[in-house]
N, C-alpha and C positions, 0 to 999 in steps of 0.2 A: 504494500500500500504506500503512497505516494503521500506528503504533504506538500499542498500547493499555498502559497501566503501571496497576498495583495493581489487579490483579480476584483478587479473593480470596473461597476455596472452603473448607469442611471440607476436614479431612485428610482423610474419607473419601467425598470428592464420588463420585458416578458420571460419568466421558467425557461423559453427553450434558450435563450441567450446566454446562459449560466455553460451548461454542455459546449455550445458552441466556443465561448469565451477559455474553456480549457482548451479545446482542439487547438484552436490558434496557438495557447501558450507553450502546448508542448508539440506542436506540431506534429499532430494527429489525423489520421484518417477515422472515422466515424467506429469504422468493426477496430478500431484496437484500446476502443474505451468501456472497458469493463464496466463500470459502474464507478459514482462518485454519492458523496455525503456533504451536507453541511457539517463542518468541526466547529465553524465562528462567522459571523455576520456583524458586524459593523456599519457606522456610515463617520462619512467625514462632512461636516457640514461647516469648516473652515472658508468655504465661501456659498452663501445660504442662495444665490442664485442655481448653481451646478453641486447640488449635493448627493454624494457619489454611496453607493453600498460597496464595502469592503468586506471580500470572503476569504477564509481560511478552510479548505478542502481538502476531503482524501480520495484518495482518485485511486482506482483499478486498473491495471494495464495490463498489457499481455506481454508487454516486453520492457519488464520493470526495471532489470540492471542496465541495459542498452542503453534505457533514459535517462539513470543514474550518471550513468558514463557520460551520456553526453551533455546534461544540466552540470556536470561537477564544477565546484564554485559559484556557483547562483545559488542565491541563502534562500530562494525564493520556492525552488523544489529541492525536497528531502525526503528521505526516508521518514516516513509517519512512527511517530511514538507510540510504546503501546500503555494507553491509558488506562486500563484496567487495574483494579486495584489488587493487590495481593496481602493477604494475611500474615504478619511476621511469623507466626504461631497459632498452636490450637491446645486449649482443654485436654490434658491425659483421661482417658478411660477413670469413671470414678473420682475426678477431680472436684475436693470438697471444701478449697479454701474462697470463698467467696469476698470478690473485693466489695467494697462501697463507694459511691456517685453520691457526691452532694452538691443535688440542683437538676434542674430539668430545663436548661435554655440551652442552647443551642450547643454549648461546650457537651454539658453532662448530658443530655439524650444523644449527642454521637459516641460519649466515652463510654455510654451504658451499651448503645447499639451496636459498636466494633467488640466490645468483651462478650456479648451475647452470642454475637454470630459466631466468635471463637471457641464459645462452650461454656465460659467462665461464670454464666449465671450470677450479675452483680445484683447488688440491694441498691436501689433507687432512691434518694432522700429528696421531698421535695419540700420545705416550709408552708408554701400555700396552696392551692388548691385544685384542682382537676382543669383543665382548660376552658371548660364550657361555663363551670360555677365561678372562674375566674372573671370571667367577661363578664358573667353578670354582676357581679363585685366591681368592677372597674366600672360597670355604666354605669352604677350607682353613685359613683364621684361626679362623674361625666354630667348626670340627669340630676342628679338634688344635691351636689352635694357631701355627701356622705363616703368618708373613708375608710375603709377596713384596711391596718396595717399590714396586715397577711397575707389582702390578696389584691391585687391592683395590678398597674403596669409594670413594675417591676418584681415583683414577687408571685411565683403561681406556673404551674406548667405552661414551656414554651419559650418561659423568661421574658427581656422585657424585648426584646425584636418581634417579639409577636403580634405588639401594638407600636409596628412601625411600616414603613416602604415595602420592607420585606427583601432588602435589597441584598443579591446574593453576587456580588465583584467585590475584590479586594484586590489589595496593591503586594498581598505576600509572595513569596518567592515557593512554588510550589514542586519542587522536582521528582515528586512521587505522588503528581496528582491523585491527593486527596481532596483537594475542592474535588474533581471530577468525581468519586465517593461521596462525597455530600450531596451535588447535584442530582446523580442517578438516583441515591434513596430518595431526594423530594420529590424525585418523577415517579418513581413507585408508588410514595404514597399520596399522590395525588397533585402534583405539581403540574403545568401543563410542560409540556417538550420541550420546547421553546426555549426552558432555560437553559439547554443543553448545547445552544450555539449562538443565543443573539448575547452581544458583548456586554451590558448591561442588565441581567437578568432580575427579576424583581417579580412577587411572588403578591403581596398584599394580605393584610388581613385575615379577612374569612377567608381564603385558604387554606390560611396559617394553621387554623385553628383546627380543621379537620385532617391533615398530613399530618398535625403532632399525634392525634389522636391515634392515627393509622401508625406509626412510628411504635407509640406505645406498647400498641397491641401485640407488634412485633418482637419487641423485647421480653414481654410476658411468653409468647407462644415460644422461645427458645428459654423460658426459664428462670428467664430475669423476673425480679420483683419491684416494684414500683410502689413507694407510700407517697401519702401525700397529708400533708397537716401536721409534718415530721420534722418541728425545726430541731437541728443538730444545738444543743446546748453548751456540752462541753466534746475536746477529742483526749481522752484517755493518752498520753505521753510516758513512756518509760523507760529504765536506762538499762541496756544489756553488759554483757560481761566486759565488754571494753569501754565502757561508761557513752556511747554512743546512744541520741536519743532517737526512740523507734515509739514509731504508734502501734497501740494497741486495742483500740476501739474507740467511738463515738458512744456518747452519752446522748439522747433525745432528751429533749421537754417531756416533765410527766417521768425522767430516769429512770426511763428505760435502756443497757446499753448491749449496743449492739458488738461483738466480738471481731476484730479484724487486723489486720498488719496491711494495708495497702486500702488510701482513702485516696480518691479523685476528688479533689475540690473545685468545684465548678458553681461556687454563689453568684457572682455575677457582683457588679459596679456598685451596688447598694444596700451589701448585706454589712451594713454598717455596726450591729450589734457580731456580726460571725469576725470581723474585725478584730474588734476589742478584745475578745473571746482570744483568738489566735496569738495578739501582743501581749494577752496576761500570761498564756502559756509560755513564750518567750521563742513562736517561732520567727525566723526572722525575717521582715519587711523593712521596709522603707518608703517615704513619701515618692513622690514618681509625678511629673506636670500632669495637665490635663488644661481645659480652656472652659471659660463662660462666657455667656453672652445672653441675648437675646433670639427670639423666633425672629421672623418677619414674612410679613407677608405681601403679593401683589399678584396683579390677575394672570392667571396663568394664560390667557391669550396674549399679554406682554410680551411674558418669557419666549413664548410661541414661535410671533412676529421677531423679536431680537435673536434668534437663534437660528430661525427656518427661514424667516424671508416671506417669499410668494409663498414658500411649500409649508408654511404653517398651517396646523390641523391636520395634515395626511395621514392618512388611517396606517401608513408601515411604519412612517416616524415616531406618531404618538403625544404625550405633551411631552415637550422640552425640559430637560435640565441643566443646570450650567454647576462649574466650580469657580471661583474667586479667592481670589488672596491680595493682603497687602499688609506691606512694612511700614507702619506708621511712623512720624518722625520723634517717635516718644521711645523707641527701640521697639514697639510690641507688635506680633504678626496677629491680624485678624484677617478671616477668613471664613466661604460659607462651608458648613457642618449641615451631614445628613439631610441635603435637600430631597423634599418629596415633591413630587408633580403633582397638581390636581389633587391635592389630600389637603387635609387639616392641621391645626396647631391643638394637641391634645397635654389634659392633664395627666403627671407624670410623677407627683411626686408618692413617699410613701412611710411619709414621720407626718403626724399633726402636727399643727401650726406653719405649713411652711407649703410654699406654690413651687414647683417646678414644671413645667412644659417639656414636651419632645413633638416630633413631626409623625405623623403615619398617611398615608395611603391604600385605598383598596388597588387591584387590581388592574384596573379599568382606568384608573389615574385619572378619573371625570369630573371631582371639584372643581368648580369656579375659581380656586386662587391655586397659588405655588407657595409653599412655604419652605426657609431652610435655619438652621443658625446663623447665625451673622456672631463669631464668636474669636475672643480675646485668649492667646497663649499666656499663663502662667506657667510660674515654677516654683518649688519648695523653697528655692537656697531666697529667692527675693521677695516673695509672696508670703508662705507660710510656713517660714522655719520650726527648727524645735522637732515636737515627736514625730515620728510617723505617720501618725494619725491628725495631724495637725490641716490636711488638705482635708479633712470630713467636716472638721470644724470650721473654717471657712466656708464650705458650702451650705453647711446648718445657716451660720450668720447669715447669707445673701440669701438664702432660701425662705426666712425669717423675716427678713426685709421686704423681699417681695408679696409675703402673705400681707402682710400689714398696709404695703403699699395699695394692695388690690381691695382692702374693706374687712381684711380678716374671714374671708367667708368661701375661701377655695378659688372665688375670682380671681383672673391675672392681673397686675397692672400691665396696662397698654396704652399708646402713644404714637401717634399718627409722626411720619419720620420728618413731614417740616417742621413741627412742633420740636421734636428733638435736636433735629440740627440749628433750631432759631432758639434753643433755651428756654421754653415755656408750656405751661402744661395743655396736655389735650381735655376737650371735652367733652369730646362725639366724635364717630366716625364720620369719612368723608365718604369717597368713593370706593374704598376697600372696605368691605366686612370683616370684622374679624370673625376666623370661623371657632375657636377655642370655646370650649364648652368646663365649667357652668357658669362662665360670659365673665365679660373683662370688667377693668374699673379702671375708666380716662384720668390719666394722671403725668406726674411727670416722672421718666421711669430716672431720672440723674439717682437718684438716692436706693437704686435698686443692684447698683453695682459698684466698683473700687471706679474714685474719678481717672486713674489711670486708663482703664478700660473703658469708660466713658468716651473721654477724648480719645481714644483711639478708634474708636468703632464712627464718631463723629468727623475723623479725616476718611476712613476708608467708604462711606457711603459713597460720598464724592465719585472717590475714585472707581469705585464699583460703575458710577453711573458713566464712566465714562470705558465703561466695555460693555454695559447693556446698556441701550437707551431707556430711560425711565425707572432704573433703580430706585433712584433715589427720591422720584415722584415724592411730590407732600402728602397725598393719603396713602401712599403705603404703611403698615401696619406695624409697629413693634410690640411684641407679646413677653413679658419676664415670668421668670429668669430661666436660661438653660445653663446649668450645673454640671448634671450627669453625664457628660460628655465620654470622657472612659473613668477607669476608676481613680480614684485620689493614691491608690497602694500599688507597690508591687511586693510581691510572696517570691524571695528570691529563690531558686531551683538549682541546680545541678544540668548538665546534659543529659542526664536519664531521667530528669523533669521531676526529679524527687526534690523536695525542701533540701538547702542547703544545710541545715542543722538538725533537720525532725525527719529519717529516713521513715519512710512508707506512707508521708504525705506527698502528693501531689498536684499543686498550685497550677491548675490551669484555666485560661480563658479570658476574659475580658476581667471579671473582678480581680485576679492574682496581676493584670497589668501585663497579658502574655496574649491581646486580641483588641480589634477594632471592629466588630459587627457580626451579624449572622455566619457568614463565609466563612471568615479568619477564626473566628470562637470554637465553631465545629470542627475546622480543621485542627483546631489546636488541643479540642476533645479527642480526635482519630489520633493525634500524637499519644495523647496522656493514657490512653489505654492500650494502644500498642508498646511503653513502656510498663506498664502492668502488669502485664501479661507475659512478657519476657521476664519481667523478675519474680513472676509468679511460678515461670517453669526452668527459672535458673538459668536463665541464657541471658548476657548482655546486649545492648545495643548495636554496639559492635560485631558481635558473631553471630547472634539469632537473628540481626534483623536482613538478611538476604532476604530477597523475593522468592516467595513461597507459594503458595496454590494460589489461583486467580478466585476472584468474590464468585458465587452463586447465590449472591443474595442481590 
């Protein structure tokens, strides 16, 4: 099989032009083309008059070395990769040491799903609650008001991408495609195809919610167990014959404890008490950047028209996205964060007294507006020195600030962006809606953030506006505060992904500070069990992890 990169079509090519467009490139007569696939689809819309699709292809031939020979040196045809995923290991016959997954987002349902399939039969820890009684937990903030600690955006099967874009690219460096492992199981369990080659794939919402479910069911049907309402309390630490600290089991809420020597920890960005919990034990973390900012929001026909051109609205393009960034001249990078097309600006936080935001999107990306972060680089050494844990308390403060700012009532404060960039406070909306639910409080958001980060985000509108037209429109919409951007910690590890100090812990995923989103988290989960499992059956990194039998799952 052949990889073919950059054959590029009009946006509005016809099917057969695709076949054709290979012939030409490898110079082909029609009978010696096997068959070909889409591997990646693309578009470059670097100039929105002529905006091109860009395909990455594997191509059949019948005379595959010949064309090797004679493409040699063109980066452009190769020998195709074999993406299939392979298991490091498997489960011995009667194998009874069961590890532990703490968390069900995206890290811990892949770390629990690659131990499953290998045999190993993990115990599933989830703090809050089943995915379906989650959601309805969450509308409940959303529609009156009302938060349950336990179960919301961030806490609950799925974790908290489940109430986002859904967005499944990442910028990691993948050389044993496992993202391609993560893709294929979402298509299994109900993801559409799609994601399997267009270059930006993104899944939405209610989908989310029934692939987890299907996922689930899968990890039970090989053996695995899944609780749910099972926050991890304390983790059992103790010292072996060479005074080396090794885990020996999790404690739950209600002390109950479970028996174990290998724990996957996969809490995710805001399990702030599992935190405290870890630094009283004395495993070892450290503070780690992370950025705040604001949502914003403007009509998603804008972004449309500034990105598409004439060809805004086409049913293949879809709404538009863009990225941004900028050096302000105060030294601090802002930049947008987690843009959704066509979706919402949703409630996100998951402590009383205190507002947080994030972006989500269904599917169909059909909201009226575009919302993304509009968001400010900190760092521990200048921001929030001192302990570890010192970046959680800062975002308590702003998150605190921003309750207040909004009326105390789960409202966001929000601020139409002339008003901000002129210094004064809003008191209605203009032409933009704000779409955040359970509804904003016009104010003036200066006091919702560090005046550093203020005045920074107050030069880069500007400059943003002068790569979209209309960015920085006066009713577009500022919504506070976004915080949770990644986690405030990192849970330092080893190469064999074990705690640096506490062997048979695990730190992976976005909360350990080792992931950036759905994609990277899970892949980072297929890591942390593939380590697992070699030291569950005594083989290292290094010598067990050869490629081994290809997935049948």
């Amino acid at each position: 099989m052949l990889r073919l990169t950059e054959v590029k079509l009009p946006l509005d090519h016809a099917s057969a032009e695709l076949k054709a467009a290979i012939l030409r490139r490898l110079g082909l007569g029609a009978e010696a083309l096997l068959g070909f696939s889409i591997f990646r689809r693309g578009f470059d819309a670097r100039k929105p008059a002529r905006i091109l699709f860009v395909y990455t292809l594997d191509v059949e031939v019948d005379n595959e070395s010949a064309l090797l020979a004679k493409f040699k040196g063109d980066p452009h045809v190769r020998l195709a990769p074999d993406t299939s995923y392979h298991f490091v290991t498997h489960a011995p016959e009667g194998f009874s040491r069961r590890p532990v997954v703490i968390g069900t987002g995206p890290c811990g349902l892949f770390a629990g799903l690659i131990l499953a399939q290998m045999g190993f039969k993990p115990i599933i820890l989830e703090r809050g609650k089943a995915v379906r009684e989650r959601t309805k937990d969450t509308w409940g903030l959303w529609r009156k008001g009302v938060l349950d600690p336990e179960s919301n955006v961030q806490f609950g099967e799925g974790g908290a991408g489940t109430f986002s874009d859904g967005k499944l690219h990442s910028q990691i460096k993948d050389p044993k495609f496992h993202g391609r492992k993560v893709l294929t199981e979402f298509v299994k369990a109900g993801a559409p195809e799609e994601i399997l080659y267009v270059s930006k794939p993104h899944i939405g919402t209610f989908r989310l919610v029934g692939m987890v479910e299907t996922m689930r069911a899968n990890i039970i049907e090989l053996g695995g167990e899944v609780r749910f309402q099972s926050r991890v309390e304390n983790i059992r630490v103790g010292t072996d014959a060479e005074g080396i600290r090794r885990v020996e089991g999790v404690v739950l809420v209600g002390g109950e404890t479970l028996a174990t020597d290998h724990v996957v920890l996969a809490v995710g960005h805001s399990a702030r008490d599992t935190f405290q919990m870890l630094y009283e034990k004395g495993v070892f973390m450290e503070a780690k950047p992370f950025s705040i900012g604001f949502r914003i929001e403007h009509p998603q026909s804008l972004i449309d028209k500034a990105r598409f051109g004439k060809h805004a609205g086409h049913a293949e393009l879809g709404a538009a996205d863009y990225k941004l960034v900028h050096h302000s001249s105060n030294g601090r990078s802002v930049y947008s964060f987690c843009m959704c097309p066509g979706g919402q600006v949703v409630a996100a936080t998951s402590e009383p007294g205190r507002v947080v935001t994030n972006g989500m999107s269904q599917y169909s990306r059909a909201e009226r507006n575009a919302n993304s972060g509009i968001v400010v680089g900190i760092t521990p050494e200048a921001d929030y020195p001192g302990s570890p844990l010192a970046g959680i308390e800062f975002q308590r403060h702003w998150e605190g600030r921003a309750f207040q700012a909004g009326g105390a009532s789960y409202a966001a404060p929000a601020q139409r962006v002339g008003d901000f960039l002129a210094g004064r406070s809003s008191t209605s909306a203009g032409g933009v809606e704000p779409s955040y639910t359970p509804g904003v409080h016009w104010t003036d958001l200066s006091t919702c953030l560090p005046d550093y980060a203020i005045a920074a985000i107050r030069e880069a509108l500007p400059a943003f506006e002068r790569k979209i037209k209309g960015f920085a429109m006066a009713d577009a919409v500022l919504t506070g505060v976004e915080t949770r951007t990644s986690s405030p910690v990192r849970i330092r590890r080893r190469d064999d992904f074990q705690s640096v100090n506490t062997l048979g812990l695990y730190p992976a995923g976005e909360g350990a500070g080792y992931a950036g989103g759905i994609l990277s988290a899970a892949v980072d989960g297929i890591k942390a069990a593939e380590a697992v499992a070699l030291d569950l059956v005594g083989a290292s990194p290094a010598t067990g992890g050869a490629r081994g039998e290809s997935s049948d799952y």
